[in-house]
C-alpha angles and dihedrals in degrees: 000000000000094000093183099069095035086059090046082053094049097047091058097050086053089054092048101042092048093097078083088087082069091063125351093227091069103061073071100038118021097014091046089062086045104066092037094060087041091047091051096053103040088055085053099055086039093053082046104046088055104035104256106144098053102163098353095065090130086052081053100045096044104055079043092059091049096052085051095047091046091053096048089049110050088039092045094045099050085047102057090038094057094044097051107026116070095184090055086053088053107049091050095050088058091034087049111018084221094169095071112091112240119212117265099249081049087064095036098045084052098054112047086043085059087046094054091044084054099049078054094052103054087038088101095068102036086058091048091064100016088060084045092234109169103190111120100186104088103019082065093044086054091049084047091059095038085053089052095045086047095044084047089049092048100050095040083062090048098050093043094055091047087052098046090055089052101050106356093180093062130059121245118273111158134079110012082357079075100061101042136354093242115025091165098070081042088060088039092058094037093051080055100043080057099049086047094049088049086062110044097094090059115034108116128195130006089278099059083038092055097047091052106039084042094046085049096050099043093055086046086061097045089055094055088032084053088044088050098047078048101048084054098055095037084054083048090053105029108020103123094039111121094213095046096051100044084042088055100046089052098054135058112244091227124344115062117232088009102099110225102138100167141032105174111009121159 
């Protein structure tokens, strides 16, 4: 199971998530891009350092620089989003309630559970070179999703931001918002099901099995569990507009063609 490393990994994404002692809400959000970048790239000197990747290193390098670019992205983006955008303070403090203060266990106990869940997440990558598998095939076809999840993530945010300029007091419904109501968690789960995939030719025994199939799962709950915290707010704010309602009983909340249309409404 190479505990060692994994406990290396996880080190590092409890370093990195630990700006969540600022503000709970980041050990989920900024801290969580964080360790994902920082899991990614210490897999990769560590493959490195002990001659993993012999004849796969751009294998290597590149789910490396996906996790990087992931990472960057999701934490770059939230950061920009909270420092310039009032309305999106707002609406976190009353989501979150982020200005009571939680106890300390609270925080601790947090943090070292997400850096777990991270250490999960990147496992894929750290079995692939630390089992010494070779194949290409479906390792590249599990970079290509990820890049698509992370390509579908990225636009929905950018769509959404353009939207909300344009009429803050709606939700976005065009573009990707057509599709689904929250194409962002689609990319998210999509990105994951990629960095799985990527893994299931090497993943030896029912230990490496379990942390991949559980991290997997769990991020594909806190997805539907995120577009159901959504869908509530979004019923507090927008519950008896006509076009909000008619827009959300018309399209899926996260998987396209699969008609799930709410979660929590009430």
């Amino acid at each position: 199971m190479y505990w060692d490393i994994l406990l290396i990994i996880c080190i590092v994404c409890a370093v990195l998530c630990a700006v969540g002692f600022y503000k709970y809400v980041y050990f989920l959000s900024i801290g969580y891009g964080f360790a994902i970048a920082g899991g990614g790239l210490t897999v990769l000197i560590i493959a490195l350092k002990n001659g993993w990747a012999e004849g796969v290193t751009f294998l290597l390098i590149l789910q490396a620089l996906l996790f990087l670019a992931y990472g960057a992205r999701l934490s770059g983006f939230l950061l920009v989003r909270e420092i310039k955008n009032a309305a999106y303070r707002k609406t976190l403090k009353e989501a979150t309630g982020n200005d009571k203060k939680i106890p300390v266990f609270v925080s601790i106990s947090i943090w070292v559970c997400v850096a777990i869940l991270y250490t999960a997440q990147v496992s894929p990558m750290l079995f692939r070179y630390a089992n010494g598998s070779k194949d290409i095939v479906l390792p590249i076809i599990g970079i290509i999703i990820s890049a698509c999840g992370l390509c579908l993530e990225s636009l929905a945010d950018k769509q959404k931001s353009e939207q909300k300029k344009i009429d803050p007091n709606m939700v976005a419904t065009k573009g990707l918002y057509k599709m689904v109501r929250c194409p962002n968690y689609l990319g998210e789960i999509i990105f994951w099901t990629g960095v799985f995939v990527s893994g299931i030719t090497t993943y030896t025994g029912i230990g490496q099995w379990l942390m991949a199939v559980i991290a997997y799962i769990c991020i594909i709950y806190i997805m539907f569990n995120g577009a159901q915290r959504l869908e509530k707010r979004q019923m507090a704010r927008y519950g008896n507009d006509k076009a909000y309602n008619a827009y959300a009983d018309k399209t899926p909340i996260i998987i396209p063609f699969l008609p799930i249309y709410h979660l929590n409404k009430k």
